[in-house]
C-alpha positions in Angstrom: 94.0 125.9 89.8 90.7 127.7 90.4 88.2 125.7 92.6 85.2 126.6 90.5 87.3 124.6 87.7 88.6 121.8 90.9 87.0 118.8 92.2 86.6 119.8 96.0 85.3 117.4 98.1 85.9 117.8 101.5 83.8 116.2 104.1 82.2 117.6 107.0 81.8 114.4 109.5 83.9 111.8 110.2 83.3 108.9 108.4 82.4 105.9 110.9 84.8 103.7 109.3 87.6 105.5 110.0 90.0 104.3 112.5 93.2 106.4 112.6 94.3 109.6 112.2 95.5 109.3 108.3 92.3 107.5 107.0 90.0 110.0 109.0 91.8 113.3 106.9 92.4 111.2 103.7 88.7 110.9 103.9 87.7 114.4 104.9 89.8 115.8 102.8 88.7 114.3 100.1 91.7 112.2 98.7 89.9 109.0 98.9 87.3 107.2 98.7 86.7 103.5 99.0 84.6 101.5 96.1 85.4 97.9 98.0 87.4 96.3 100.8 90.5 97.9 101.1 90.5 99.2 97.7 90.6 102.9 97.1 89.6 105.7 94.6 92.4 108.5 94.4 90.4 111.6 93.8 92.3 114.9 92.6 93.7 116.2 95.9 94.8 112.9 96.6 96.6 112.2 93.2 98.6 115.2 93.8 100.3 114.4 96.6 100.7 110.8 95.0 102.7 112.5 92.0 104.7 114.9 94.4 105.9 111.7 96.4 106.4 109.4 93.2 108.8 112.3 91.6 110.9 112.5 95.1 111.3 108.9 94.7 111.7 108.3 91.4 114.4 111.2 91.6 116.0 109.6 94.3 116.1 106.0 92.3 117.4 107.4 89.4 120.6 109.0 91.3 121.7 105.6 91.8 121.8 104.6 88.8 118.6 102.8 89.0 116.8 102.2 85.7 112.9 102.2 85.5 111.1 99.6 83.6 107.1 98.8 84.4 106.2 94.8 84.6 102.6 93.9 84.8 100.5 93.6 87.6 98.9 90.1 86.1 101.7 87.4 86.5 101.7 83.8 85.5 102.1 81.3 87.8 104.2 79.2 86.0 106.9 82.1 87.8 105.6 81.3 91.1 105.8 77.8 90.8 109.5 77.9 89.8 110.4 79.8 92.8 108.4 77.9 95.0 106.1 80.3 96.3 103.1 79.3 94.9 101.3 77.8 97.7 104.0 78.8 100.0 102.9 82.5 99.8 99.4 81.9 101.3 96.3 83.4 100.5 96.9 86.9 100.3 98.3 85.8 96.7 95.0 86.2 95.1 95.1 83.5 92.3 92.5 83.1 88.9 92.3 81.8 85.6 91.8 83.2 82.1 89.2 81.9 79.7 92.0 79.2 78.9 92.0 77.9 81.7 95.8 79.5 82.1 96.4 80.2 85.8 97.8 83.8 87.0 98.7 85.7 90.2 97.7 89.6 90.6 101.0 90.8 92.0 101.7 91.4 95.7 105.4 91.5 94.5 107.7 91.2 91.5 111.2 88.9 92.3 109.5 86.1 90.1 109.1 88.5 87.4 111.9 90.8 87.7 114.3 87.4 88.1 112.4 85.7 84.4 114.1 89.3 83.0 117.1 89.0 84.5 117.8 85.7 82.6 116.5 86.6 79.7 118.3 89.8 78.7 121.3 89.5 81.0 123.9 87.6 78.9 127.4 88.8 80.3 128.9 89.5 83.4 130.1 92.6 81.8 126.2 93.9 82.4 126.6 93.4 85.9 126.0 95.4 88.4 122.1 96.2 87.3 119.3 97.3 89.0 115.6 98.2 87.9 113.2 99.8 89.2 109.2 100.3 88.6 106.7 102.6 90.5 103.5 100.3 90.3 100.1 99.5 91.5 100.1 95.7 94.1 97.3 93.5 95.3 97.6 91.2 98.3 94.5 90.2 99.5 94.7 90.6 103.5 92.4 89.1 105.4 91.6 92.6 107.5 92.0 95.5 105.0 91.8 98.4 108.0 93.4 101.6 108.6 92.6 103.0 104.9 95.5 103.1 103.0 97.6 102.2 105.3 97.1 98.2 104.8 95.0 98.1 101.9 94.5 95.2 99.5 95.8 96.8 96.1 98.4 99.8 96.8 101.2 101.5 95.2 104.9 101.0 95.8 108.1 101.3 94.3 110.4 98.2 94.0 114.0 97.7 93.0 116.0 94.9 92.6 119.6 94.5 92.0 121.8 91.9 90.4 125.6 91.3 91.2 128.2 88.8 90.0 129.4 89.4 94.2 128.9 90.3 97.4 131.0 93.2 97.7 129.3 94.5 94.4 125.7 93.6 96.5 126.6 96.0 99.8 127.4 98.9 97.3 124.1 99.2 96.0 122.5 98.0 99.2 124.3 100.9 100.8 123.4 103.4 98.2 119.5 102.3 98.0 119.9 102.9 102.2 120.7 106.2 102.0 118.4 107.1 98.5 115.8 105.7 100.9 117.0 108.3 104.2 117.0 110.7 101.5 113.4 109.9 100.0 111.8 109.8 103.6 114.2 113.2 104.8 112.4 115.2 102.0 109.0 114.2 102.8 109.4 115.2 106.2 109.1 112.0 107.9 110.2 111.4 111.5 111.9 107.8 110.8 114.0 105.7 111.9 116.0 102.3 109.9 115.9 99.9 111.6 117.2 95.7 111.1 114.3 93.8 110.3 113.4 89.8 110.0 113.5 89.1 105.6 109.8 87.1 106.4 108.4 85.6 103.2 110.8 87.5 100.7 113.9 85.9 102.0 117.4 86.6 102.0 120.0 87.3 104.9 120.1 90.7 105.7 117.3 93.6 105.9 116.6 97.0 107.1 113.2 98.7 107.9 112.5 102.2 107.5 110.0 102.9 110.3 107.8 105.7 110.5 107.3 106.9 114.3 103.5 106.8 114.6 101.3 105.8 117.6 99.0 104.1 114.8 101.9 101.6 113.9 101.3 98.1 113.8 105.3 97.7 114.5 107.1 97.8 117.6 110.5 99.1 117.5 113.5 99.0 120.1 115.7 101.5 120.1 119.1 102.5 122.5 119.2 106.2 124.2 122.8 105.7 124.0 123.3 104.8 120.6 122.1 104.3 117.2 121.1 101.0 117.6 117.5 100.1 116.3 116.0 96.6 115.5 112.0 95.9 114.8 111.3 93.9 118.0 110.9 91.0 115.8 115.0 91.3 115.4 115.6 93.2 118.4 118.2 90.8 120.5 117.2 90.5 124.2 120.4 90.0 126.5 120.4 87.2 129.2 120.2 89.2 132.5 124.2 89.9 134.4 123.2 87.4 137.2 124.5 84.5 138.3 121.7 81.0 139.3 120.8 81.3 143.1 121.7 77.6 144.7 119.3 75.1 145.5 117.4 76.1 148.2 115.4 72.5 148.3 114.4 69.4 146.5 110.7 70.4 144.1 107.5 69.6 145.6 104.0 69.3 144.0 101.6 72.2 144.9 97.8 71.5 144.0 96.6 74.6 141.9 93.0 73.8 141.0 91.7 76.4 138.1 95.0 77.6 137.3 95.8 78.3 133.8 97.6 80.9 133.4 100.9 82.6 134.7 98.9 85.3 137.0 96.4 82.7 138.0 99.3 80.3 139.1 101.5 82.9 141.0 98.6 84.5 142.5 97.6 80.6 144.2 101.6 80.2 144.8 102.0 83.8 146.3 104.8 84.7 144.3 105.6 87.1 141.5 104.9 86.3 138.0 108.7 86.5 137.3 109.2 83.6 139.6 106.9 81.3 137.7 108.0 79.7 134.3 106.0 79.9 131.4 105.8 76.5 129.2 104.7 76.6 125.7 104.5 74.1 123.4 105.1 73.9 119.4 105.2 71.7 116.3 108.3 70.5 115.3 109.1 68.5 112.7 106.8 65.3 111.6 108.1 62.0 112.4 107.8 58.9 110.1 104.6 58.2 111.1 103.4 62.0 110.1 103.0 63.2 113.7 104.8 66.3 114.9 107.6 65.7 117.4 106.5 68.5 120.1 109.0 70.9 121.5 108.7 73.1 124.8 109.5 76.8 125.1 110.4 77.9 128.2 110.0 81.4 129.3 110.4 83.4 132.3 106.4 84.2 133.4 106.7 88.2 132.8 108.0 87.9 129.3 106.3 87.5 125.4 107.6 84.8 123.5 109.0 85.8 119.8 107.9 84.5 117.3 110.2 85.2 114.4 113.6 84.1 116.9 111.6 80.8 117.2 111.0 79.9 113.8 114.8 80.5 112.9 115.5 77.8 115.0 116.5 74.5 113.4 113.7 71.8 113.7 110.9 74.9 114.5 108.0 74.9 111.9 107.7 78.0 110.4 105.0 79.6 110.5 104.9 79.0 114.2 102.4 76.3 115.5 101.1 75.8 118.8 100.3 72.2 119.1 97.0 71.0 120.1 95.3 70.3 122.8 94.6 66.7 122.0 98.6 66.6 121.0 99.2 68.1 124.0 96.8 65.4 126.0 98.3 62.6 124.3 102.4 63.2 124.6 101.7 64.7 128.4 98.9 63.8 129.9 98.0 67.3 131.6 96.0 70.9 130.8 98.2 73.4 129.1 98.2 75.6 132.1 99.9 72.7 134.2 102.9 71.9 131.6 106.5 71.9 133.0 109.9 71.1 131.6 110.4 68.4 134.6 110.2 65.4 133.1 109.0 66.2 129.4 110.3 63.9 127.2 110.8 65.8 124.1 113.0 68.9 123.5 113.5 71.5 125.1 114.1 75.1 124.7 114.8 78.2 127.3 115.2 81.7 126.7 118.3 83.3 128.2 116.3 84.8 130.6 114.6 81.6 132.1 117.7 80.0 131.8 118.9 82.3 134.5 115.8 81.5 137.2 116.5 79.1 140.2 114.3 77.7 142.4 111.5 78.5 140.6 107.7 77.5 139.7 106.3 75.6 137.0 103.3 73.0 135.8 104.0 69.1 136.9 103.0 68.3 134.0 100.0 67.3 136.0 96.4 69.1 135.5 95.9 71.1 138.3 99.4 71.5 140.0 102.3 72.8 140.0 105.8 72.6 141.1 108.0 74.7 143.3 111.7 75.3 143.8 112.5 74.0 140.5 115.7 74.3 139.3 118.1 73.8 136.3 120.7 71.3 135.8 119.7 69.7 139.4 115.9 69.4 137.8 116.6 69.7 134.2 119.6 68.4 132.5 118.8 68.3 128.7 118.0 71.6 127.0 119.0 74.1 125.0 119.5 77.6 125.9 118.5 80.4 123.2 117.2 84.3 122.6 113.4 83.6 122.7 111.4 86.4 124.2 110.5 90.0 123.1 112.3 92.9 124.0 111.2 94.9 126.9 111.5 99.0 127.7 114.6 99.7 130.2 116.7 96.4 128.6 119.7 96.9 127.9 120.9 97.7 124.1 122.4 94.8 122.3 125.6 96.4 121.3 126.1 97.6 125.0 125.5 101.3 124.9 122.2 102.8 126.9 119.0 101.2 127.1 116.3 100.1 124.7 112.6 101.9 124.8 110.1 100.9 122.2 107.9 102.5 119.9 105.4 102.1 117.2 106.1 102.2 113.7 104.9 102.1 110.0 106.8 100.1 108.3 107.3 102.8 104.7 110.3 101.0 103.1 112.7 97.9 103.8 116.0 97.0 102.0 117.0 93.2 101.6 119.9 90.9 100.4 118.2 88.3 99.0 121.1 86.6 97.8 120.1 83.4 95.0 117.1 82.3 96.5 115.4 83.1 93.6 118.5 83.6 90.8 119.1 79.6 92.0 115.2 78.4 91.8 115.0 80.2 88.5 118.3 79.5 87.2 118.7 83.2 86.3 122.8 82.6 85.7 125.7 84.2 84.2 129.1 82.7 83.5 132.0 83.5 85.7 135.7 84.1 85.2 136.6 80.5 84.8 132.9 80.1 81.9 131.3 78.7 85.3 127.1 79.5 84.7 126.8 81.1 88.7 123.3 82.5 90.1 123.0 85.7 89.8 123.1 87.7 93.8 120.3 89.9 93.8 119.0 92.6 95.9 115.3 94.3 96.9 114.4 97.2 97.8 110.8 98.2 98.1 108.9 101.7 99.5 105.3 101.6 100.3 104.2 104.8 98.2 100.2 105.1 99.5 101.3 103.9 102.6 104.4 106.5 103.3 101.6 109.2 102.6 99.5 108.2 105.5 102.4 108.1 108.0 103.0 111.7 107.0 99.5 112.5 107.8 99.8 110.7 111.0 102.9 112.6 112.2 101.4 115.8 110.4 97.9 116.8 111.3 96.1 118.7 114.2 93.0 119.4 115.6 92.1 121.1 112.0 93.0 118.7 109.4 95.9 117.9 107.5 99.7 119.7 107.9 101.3 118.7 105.0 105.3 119.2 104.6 105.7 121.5 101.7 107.5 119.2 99.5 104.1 117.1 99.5 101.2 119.1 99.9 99.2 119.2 96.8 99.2 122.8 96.6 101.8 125.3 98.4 100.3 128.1 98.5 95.9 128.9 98.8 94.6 132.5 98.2 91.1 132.6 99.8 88.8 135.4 98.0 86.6 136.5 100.6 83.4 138.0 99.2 84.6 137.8 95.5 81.3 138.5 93.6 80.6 141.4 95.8 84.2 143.2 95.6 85.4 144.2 92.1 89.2 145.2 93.9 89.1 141.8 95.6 88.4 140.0 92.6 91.0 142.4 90.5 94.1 141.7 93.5 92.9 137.8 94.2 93.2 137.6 89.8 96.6 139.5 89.8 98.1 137.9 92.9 97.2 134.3 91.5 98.6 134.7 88.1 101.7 136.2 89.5 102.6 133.1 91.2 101.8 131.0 88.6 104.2 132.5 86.5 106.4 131.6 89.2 106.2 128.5 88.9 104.0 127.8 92.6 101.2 125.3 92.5 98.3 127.7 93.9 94.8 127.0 95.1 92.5 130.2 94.2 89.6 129.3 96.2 86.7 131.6 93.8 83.5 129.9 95.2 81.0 131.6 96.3 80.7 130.7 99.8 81.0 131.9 103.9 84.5 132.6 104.5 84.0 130.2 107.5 83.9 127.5 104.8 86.5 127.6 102.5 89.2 128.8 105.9 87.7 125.2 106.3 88.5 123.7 103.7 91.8 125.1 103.1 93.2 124.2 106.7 91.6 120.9 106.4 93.5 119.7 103.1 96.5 121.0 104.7 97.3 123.8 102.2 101.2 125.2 104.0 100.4 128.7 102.7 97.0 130.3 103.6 96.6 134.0 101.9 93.2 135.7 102.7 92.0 138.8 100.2 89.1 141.2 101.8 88.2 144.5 100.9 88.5 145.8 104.3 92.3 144.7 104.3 92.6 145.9 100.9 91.3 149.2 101.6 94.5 149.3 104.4 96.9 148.4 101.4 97.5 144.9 103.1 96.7 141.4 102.8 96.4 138.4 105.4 99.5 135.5 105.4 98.9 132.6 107.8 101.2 129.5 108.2 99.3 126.5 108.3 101.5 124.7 110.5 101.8 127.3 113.0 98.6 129.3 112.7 100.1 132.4 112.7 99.1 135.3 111.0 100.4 138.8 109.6 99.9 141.1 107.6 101.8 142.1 104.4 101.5 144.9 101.9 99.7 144.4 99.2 102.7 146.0 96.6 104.8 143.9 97.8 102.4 140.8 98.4 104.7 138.3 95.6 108.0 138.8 97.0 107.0 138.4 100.5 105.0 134.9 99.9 107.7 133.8 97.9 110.3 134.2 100.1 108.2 132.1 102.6 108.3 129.2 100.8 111.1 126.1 100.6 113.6 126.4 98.1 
């Protein structure tokens, strides 16, 4: 490709809206540009790399005996309604109506869809094992579109899902979709890491992440030094400390804390550490016959973060989550929310392993404005239950016993599920079994966050210069950079010869032919992240040598101009 004949169109600034790394570049380097809230444009530079990393996947899928199909982005809602996601979803299903007054879904996801296939054109057992794939534009409409492409609202992803007449038949393909998905990431030289992950509002029983390290991740993830342990922190199991209760060391008193209302403020009046105070929280449970919410306490040790997800998989727990009120609060209590206390609460009550471990400790009386002190368990407290509640912390100890967790950000760029029949049973998507039994259909999903994968390569492949794309990805491999081209009649014969030459090769080659500074197109080049920089000046020329730089490493050297193909070629990936 010749830029006189390309659409370049690279920016100098940084655009203003750009928060991270991969939006800044994607930008600049003209991939993208935005025409509405979290909707993008995919300009030629960017569409390039968007092929390069659909035909890695799509090569990938197809080894596993994945077949593609394409279903439509507009879905009825009839489909949603069946599975009972409708209103469940929330609003980032963005939901209309045709001129008939018909109601649809744009879709953030295809299990209703792919499911209404399923049990239409499956009619034997004998098709089973089956999985499909599609490559396909999404919507969702999140609330804050940010990070460019990163969370947009419409985006492109590949999904698969699987149907099995049985488990065993289920872990195969899971297994192979795991490591097509290692194998998609490996090649486009992503730093990752798979990690077991929460199912959220697709369901099932099992999942893996595939997270890419990045500082601009909105995931935390915990992983062991001494294994190969990984979990998102959502999933990440917090051990209860190896320590045994300390004894009583007194009966409780009430402390006056006037002002206090949180952890710090309260072990700052008490003059004790945080980690001696207990943090109560309080949540929705389930409604009562009179439609109220029966409240329920979590208990935490003051230091520690409560987790979400671990809550809401607890029986009686609304999910989402719900802090009550303070007017609930006020009316089941009597007392501030930065006075509340397990001592003497009259509903249930929770402790993470952590708290559960804490003697003589502080908490609220339950009482605006005071506290308690030497507070302890079984003496103070008989009825509650003990569970895994908080987050994760750097320097716990791994789960399955080996080394020590430390966390890091992520992007999440692919997760794996076993959804089981949540929707093959809402949808009654059956086949018949040995005994002419009609059984749901087990399925399996497996999605990859195409757009989004491409930034976290950007933000683990960039410098000070622009973009350092991994070979396999960049939109072109190789850029020859023509300096003085109008001016040189043996720069523009070599910069013709050399260019055609490696198009009959077969290498997708950027001859830069504009007329502009050489400062400007080196620019240009480095900026949209070209791996292979050759420079073409008469001076050089006259020396019977050419200029080869390596864009990831910036070095440079010289190489003779008769042998100028074989040399470049032998510098790039086979």
């Amino acid at each position: 490709m010749r830029t006189s004949q390309y659409l370049i169109s690279t920016l100098k600034e940084d655009p203003k809206e750009a928060a991270v790394e991969s939006h800044r570049l994607m930008l600049r380097a003209g991939m993208i540009r935005q025409i509405a809230s979290g909707v993008y444009t995919w300009l030629p530079t960017g569409m390039r790399v968007l092929s390069k990393v659909t035909k890695i996947v799509r090569e990938e899928m197809d080894k596993t005996g994945a077949l593609e199909i394409a279903m439509p982005m507009v879905q009825p809602a009839e489909l949603w309604k069946e599975s009972g996601r409708y209103t469940k979803y929330g609003p980032e299903l963005c939901r209309f109506k045709d001129r008939k007054e018909n109601e649809f879904a744009l879709g953030p996801t295809h299990e209703e869809v792919v499911t209404d296939i399923a049990r239409r054109e499956i009619k034997s057992a004998r098709q089973l094992p089956l999985c499909l794939y599609q490559i396909q534009n999404k919507f969702r409409d999140e609330i804050r579109p940010r990070f460019g492409v990163m969370r947009g609202r419409e985006f492109l992803m590949k999904d698969a899902y699987s149907f099995h007449m049985d488990k065993a038949s289920l872990e195969k393909t899971y297994n192979d979709m795991y490591n097509a998905y290692s194998n998609v990431f490996t090649r486009m030289g992503l730093e990752f890491r798979p990690v077991e992950a929460d199912t959220g509002s697709i369901g099932g029983n099992h999942s893996h992440e595939f997270q890419a390290l990045a500082e601009a991740g909105e995931d935390t993830i915990a992983w062991s030094d001494g294994s190969s342990y990984a979990a998102n922190i959502e999933m990440a199991e917090a051990l209860a400390p190896n320590i045994q209760r300390e004894a009583p060391k007194a009966d409780y008193s009430e402390v006056a804390t006037p002002n206090c209302h949180t952890v710090d403020e309260a072990a700052k009046a008490l003059g004790i550490p945080s980690e001696q105070v207990l943090k109560s929280l309080i949540v929705r449970g389930q409604k009562d016959e009179d439609g109220k919410y029966q409240l329920v306490m979590i208990c935490l040790r003051g230091n520690h973060e409560l987790n979400e997800v671990k809550a809401i998989h607890i029986d009686g727990i609304n999910d989402p989550l719900e802090m009550a009120t303070e007017e609930e609060i006020n009316e089941f209590v009597g007392a501030h929310t930065g006075s509340l206390g397990p001592v003497g609460f009259k509903g249930r009550i929770l402790v993470d392993r952590a708290a559960d471990k804490m003697s003589n400790f502080a908490c609220g009386a339950n009482k605006t404005g005071y506290h308690l002190i030497n507070v302890n368990w079984d003496k103070d407290i008989q009825n509650y239950e003990v569970f895994d509640l908080r987050n994760v912390e750097d320097g716990d100890p791994s789960p399955d016993g080996k080394g020590t967790l430390h966390l890091r950000k992520g992007i999440e760029v692919g997760q794996v599920f076993m959804l089981g029949t949540k929707y093959s049973e809402a949808m009654k998507a059956t086949v018949k079994d040995a005994n002419g039994k009609d059984v749901p259909m087990i399925m399996g999903c497996y999605g990859i966050g195409v757009t989004r994968a491409i930034a976290a390569v950007i933000e683990q492949h960039h410098d000070d210069r622009g973009i350092v794309w991994p070979e396999s990805i960049a939109p072109f491999k190789v850029a020859i950079v023509a300096i003085k081209l109008s001016k040189s009649e043996a720069v523009a014969k070599e910069a013709e010869k050399l260019y055609q030459q490696l198009q009959q090769a077969g290498v997708d080659v950027l001859f830069d032919d504009r007329d502009e500074r050489p400062g400007v197109m080196f620019a240009d080049m480095e900026l949209i992240g070209i791996p292979h920089i050759i420079t073409i000046g008469e001076k050089s020329l006259n020396d019977g040598f050419i200029e080869y730089k390596l864009r990831k490493t910036g070095v440079k050297e010289n190489i003779s101009v008769d042998n100028a193909l074989e040399t470049i070629l032998s510098k790039l990936e086979k």
